[in-house]
C-alpha positions in Angstrom: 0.0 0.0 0.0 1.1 3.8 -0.5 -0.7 7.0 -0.1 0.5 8.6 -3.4 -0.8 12.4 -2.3 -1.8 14.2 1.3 -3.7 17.3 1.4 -4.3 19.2 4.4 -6.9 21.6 4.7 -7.8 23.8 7.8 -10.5 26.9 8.5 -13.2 27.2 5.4 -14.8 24.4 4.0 -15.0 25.8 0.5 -12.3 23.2 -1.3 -13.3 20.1 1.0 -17.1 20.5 -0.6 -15.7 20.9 -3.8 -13.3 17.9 -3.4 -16.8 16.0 -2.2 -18.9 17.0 -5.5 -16.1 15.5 -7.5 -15.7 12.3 -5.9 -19.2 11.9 -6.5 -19.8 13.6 -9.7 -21.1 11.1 -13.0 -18.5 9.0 -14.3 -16.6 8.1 -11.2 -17.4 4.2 -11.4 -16.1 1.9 -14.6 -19.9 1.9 -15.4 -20.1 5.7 -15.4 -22.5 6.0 -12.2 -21.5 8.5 -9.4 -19.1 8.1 -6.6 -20.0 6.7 -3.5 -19.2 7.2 -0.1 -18.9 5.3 2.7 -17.3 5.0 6.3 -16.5 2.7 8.9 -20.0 2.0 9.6 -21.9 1.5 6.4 -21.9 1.6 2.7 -23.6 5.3 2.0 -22.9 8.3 3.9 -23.9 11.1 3.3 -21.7 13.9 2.3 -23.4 17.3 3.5 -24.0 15.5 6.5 -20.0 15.2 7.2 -19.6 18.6 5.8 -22.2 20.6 8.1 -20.4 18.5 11.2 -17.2 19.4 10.3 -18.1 23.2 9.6 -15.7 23.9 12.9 -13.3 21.4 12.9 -9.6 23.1 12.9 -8.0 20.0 11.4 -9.6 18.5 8.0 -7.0 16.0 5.8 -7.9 15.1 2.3 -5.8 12.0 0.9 -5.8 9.2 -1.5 -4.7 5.8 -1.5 -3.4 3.2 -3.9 -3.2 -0.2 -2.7 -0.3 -1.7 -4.5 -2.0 -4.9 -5.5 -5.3 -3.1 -5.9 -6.0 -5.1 -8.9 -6.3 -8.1 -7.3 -8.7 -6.9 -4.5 -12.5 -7.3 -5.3 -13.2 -5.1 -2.6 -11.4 -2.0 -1.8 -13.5 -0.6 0.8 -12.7 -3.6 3.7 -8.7 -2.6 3.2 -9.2 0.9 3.1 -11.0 0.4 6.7 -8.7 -2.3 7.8 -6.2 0.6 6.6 -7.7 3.4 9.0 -8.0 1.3 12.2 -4.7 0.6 11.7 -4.0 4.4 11.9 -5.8 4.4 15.0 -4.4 2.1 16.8 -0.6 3.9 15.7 -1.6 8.1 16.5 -3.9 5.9 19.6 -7.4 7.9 18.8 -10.1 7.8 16.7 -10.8 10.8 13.9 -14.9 11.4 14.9 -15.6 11.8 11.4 -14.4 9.6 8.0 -15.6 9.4 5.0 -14.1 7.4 2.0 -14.6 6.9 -2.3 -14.0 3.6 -3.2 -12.6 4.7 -7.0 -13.2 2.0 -9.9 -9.8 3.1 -11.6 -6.8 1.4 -12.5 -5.1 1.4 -10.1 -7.4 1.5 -7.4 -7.9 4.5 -5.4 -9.5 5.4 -2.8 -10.2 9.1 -1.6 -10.4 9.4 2.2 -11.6 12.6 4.4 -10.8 13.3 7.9 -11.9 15.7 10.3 -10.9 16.3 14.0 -13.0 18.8 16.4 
């Protein structure tokens, strides 16, 4: 696995909701449906929903991931979570609010948003 770009984003939401209506924009899937994003929890989240909780939130990260042998996952989404937990369990907390894009590209990516209040 390697994260191949990190973006950090603090103070007005303005690029974060952009960066959301292009992860989910037409065309995202090899089908050409929309994006669709999911957490931890479940398989479709909301996006405004994260935005209007994260309105305040001083620290906001934008990245994306590439799993090396991405091809040969049918999945993406449970190793993008396993992923996460594991970066839980290294900085020891939990970000409150995560939303990820599974990404039907070659390679396989995998957009991932965190905010901490």
């Amino acid at each position: 696995m390697r994260a191949v770009r990190l973006l950090a984003i603090a103070g007005d939401l303005g690029a974060a909701r952009a960066h959301l209506k292009y992860i989910v924009r037409d065309g995202v899937t090899r089908e050409g449906a929309p994006g669709r994003l999911y957490d931890a929890n479940g398989d479709d989240v909301d996006g405004s929903t994260f935005l209007d909780r994260s309105e305040k939130d001083p620290h906001q990260f934008r990245f994306v991931v590439s799993a090396d042998e991405g091809a040969r996952l049918a999945d993406l989404k449970p190793f993008i979570r396993d992923l996460l937990s594991q970066m839980e369990r290294d900085l020891d907390t939990k970000p409150p609010r995560t939303l990820l894009e599974d990404k039907r590209t070659v390679p396989r990516l995998a957009a991932v948003l965190l905010a901490w209040p």
